[in-house]
Each structure stands twice: as C-alpha cells, then as structure tokens.
C-alpha positions in Angstrom: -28.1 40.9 -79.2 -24.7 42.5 -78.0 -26.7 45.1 -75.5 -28.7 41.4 -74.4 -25.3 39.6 -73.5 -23.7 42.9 -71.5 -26.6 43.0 -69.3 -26.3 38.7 -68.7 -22.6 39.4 -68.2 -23.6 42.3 -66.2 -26.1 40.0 -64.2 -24.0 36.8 -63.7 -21.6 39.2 -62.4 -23.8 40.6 -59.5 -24.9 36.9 -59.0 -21.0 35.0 -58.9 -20.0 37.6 -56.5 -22.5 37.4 -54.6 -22.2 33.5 -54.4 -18.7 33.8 -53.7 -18.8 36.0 -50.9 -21.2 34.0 -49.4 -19.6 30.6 -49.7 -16.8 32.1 -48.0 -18.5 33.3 -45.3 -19.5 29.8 -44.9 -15.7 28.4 -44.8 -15.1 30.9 -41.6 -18.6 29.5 -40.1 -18.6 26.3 -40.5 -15.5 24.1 -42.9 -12.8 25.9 -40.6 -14.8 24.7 -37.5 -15.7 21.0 -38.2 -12.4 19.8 -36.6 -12.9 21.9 -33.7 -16.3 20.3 -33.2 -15.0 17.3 -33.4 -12.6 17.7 -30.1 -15.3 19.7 -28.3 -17.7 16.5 -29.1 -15.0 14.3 -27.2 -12.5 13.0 -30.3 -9.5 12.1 -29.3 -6.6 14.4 -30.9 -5.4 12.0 -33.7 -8.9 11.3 -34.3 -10.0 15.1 -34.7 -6.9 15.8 -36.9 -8.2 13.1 -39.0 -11.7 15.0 -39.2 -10.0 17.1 -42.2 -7.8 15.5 -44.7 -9.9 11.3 -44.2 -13.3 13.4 -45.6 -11.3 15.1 -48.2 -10.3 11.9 -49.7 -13.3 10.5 -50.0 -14.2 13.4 -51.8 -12.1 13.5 -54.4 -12.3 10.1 -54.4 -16.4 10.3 -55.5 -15.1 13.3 -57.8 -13.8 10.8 -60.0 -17.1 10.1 -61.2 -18.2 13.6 -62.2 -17.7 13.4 -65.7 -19.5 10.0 -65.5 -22.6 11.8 -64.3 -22.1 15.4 -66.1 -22.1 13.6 -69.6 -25.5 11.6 -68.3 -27.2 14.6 -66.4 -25.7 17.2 -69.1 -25.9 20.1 -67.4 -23.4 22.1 -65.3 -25.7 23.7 -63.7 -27.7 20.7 -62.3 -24.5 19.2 -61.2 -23.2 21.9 -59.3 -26.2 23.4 -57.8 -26.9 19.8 -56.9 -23.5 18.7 -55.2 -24.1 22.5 -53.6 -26.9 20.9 -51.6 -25.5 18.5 -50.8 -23.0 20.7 -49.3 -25.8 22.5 -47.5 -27.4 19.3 -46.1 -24.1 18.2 -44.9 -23.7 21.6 -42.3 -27.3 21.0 -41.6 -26.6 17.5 -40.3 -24.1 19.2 -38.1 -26.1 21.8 -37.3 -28.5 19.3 -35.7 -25.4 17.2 -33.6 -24.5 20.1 -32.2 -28.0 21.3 -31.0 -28.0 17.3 -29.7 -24.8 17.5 -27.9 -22.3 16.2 -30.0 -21.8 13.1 -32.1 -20.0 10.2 -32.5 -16.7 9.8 -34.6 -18.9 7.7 -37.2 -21.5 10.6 -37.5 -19.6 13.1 -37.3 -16.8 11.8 -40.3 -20.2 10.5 -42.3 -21.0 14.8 -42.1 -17.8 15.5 -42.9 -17.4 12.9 -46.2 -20.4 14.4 -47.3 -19.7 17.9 -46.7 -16.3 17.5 -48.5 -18.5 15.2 -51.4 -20.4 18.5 -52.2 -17.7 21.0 -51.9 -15.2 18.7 -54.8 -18.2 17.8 -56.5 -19.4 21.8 -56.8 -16.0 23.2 -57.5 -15.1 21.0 -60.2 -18.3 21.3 -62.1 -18.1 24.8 -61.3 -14.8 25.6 -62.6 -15.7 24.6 -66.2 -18.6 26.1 -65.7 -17.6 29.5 -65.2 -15.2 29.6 -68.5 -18.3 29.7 -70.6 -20.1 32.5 -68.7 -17.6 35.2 -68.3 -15.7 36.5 -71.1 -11.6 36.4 -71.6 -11.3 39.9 -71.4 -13.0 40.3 -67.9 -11.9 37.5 -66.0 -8.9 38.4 -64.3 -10.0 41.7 -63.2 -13.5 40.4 -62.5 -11.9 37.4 -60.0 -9.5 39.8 -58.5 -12.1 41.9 -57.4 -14.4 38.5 -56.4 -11.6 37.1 -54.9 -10.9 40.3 -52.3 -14.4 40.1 -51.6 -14.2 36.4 -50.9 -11.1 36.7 -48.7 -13.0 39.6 -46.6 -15.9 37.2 -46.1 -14.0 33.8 -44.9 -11.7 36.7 -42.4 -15.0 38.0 -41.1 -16.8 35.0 -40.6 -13.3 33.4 -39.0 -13.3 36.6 -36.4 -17.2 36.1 -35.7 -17.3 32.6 -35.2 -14.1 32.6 -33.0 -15.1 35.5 -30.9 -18.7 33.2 -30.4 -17.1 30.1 -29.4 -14.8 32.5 -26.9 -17.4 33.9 -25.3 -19.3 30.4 -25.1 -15.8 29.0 -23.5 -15.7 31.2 -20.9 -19.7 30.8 -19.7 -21.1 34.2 -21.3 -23.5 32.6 -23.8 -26.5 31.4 -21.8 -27.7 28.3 -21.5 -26.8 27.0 -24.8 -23.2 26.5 -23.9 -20.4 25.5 -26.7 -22.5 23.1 -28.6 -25.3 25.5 -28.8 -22.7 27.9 -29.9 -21.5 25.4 -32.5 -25.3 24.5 -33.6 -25.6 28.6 -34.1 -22.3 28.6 -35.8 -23.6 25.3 -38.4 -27.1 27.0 -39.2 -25.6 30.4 -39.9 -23.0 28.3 -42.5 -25.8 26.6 -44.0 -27.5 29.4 -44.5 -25.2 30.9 -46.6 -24.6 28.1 -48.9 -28.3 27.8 -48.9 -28.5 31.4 -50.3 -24.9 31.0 -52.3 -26.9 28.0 -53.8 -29.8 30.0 -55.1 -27.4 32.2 -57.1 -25.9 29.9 -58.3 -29.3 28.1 -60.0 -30.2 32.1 -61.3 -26.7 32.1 -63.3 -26.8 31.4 -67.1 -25.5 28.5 -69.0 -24.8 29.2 -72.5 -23.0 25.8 -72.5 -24.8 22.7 -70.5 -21.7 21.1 -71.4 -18.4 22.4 -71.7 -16.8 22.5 -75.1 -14.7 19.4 -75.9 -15.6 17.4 -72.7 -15.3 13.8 -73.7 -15.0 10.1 -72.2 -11.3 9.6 -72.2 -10.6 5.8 -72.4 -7.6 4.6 -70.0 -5.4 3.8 -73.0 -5.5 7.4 -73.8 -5.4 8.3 -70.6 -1.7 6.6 -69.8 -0.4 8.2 -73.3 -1.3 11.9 -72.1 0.9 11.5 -69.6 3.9 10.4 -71.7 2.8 12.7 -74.6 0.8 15.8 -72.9 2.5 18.8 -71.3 0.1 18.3 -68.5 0.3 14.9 -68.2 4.1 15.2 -67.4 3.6 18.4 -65.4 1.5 16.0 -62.9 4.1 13.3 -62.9 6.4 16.0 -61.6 4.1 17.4 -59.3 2.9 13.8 -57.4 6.7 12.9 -57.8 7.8 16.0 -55.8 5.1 15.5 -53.0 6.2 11.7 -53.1 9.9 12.6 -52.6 
C-alpha cells in the first residue's frame, strides 16, 4: 500500500510540474498580453489600463460562489479542471479577435471577465486541492523546485512573445502583421492551458472534498472576524490598503 502511494506521489508529481510550467508559459503568452491587445485593437489608454484590474473583479467577484458549487458538484477536480476550460476558451476567443482584426471594448472585456472567471475559479479550487495530494513533508521542497520551473516558463514565454510582437512592429513578420502576431501569440497560450488542463484531470483526488469544508452562515461569518486570528488579520490587511 505504501510502495502504491510513493509511486501516486511520484506521479502527481511529474503531472503538477508539468501543469505548472505550462500554465506559466501561458501567463508570458497570453495574461501578460491581453492589455497590450487591447491598445493595438484601438482602446483608448484609460480604457486599456482598465483591461486588467475591471476583469479581475468580476472574477473574484463569481469566486464567491465556489464553495456554493464545490459542495453541489463535490469534486475538486471537476471544479478546477472545469473553471481551467474555461480559462482555455477564454484565450481562444481571443485568439480568434485577433485573427479577425481586433475587437471591440465590449468583446474584448467579455474575454477578459471570462479569462480572469477561470483563472480565480481554478486557483482557488486548486489550492485546497493540492493540500490533500502532496504530503507535509514534501511540499516545500517540491514547490520550490515547481516554482523555479514556473518562473523560467512565464520569463521564456515573456522574452518569446515580446521578441514576436517586435519583429511584427517593425514589418518582418509577413502578411499577418501585429494581430496575426497576437492571434499566434493567443493559440500558442491556449494551447498550453489546454495541455496544463489535461494534467490536471490525470492527477489524483484522495479527497473530492477537502476536509472540514462547510457552509459558513453570515452570523458566523461576522463573529470569525471578531473572534478568529484570521478574521482580524484581514481587517488589518483591507484596513491598511484602505488607508
């Protein structure tokens, strides 16, 4: 039984790496160039800068209702590989506005909601998830070494992307031009969350739900924050950014 979990450990190991890497290649393909896009499509600068944190919101703000739907669905790994496509749709809606030229503001924040729906959505679920598949003891080694792997992956796709849209800046790309550059850029992201998203369904789930998750009424909700470390540790925090 032992010898069974080392190799799943071993296994979900190769797998999370792998997923990680290639999610971060993503961010340097695609996330880091969505604002970009946006200016190239003919947003005005306030408008663009927009492009980022107005999706993010909206989010988070639909991340509210994950425990909602993990206690209904009850099972991590739907929910994650499932906000994960999303995800993947999202950059492939782009994909497709730049192969067409560009896009409105209303498309293109409508990509960007639900590109930033998936990403909250996956990371959440994902989070919990992960604290049931990898041991105590490995962890922090195991993430450092994910982690370097992760950062080499979002700095190479950053350096490919940029030297891409360079190139298709100063005329050298054909007849495809910036948006085809963008388009190219969009697919190759999607791609790898495509791919990221099929490891991510191979991984194990010894617990569909995680331990202790439970509906937390309002009423207890308030009282954490007066009562719970954690509770008053967020008070500080939204009171320092408020400040």
């Amino acid at each position: 039984m032992r010898t069974r979990r080392s190799k799943n450990v071993r296994r979900d190991m190769a797998l999370g790496t792998a997923d990680g890497t290639l999610y971060s290649v993503m961010l340097g393909f695609g996330e880091a160039y969505i604002v970009a896009f946006g200016l190239a499509s003919g947003l005005s600068e306030s408008l663009a800068g927009l492009l980022g944190p107005l999706p993010q919101v909206l989010g988070a703000s639909v991340g509210l209702f994950l425990p909602w739907i993990l206690l209904r669905v009850r099972s991590v790994r739907v929910v994650t590989t499932g906000m994960a496509a999303i995800q993947t749709l999202a950059l492939v809606g782009l994909a497709v506005l730049a192969y067409r030229g560009g896009a409105s503001a209303p498309l293109l924040f409508g990509m960007a909601g639900l590109y930033w729906l998936g990403s909250v959505g996956a990371g959440a679920v994902w989070n919990a998830w992960v604290s049931s598949i990898y041991p105590r003891g490995i962890r922090a080694k195991y993430f450092g070494k994910r982690s370097r792997l992760a950062q080499l992956g979002t700095l190479g796709g950053l350096i490919v992307a940029g030297l891409l849209l360079q190139h298709a800046e100063n005329g050298r790309t054909g007849g495809g031009g910036i948006f085809g550059t963008y388009a190219l850029l969009f697919s190759a992201a999607a791609a790898c969350r495509g791919i990221s998203l099929f490891m991510l369904a191979r991984l194990s789930e010894p617990e569909p739900i995680p331990r202790g998750f439970r509906d937390v009424s309002a009423r207890e909700l308030v009282g954490r924050f007066k009562r719970d470390t954690g509770g008053r540790l967020l008070v500080y925090m939204l009171d320092t950014v408020m400040a």
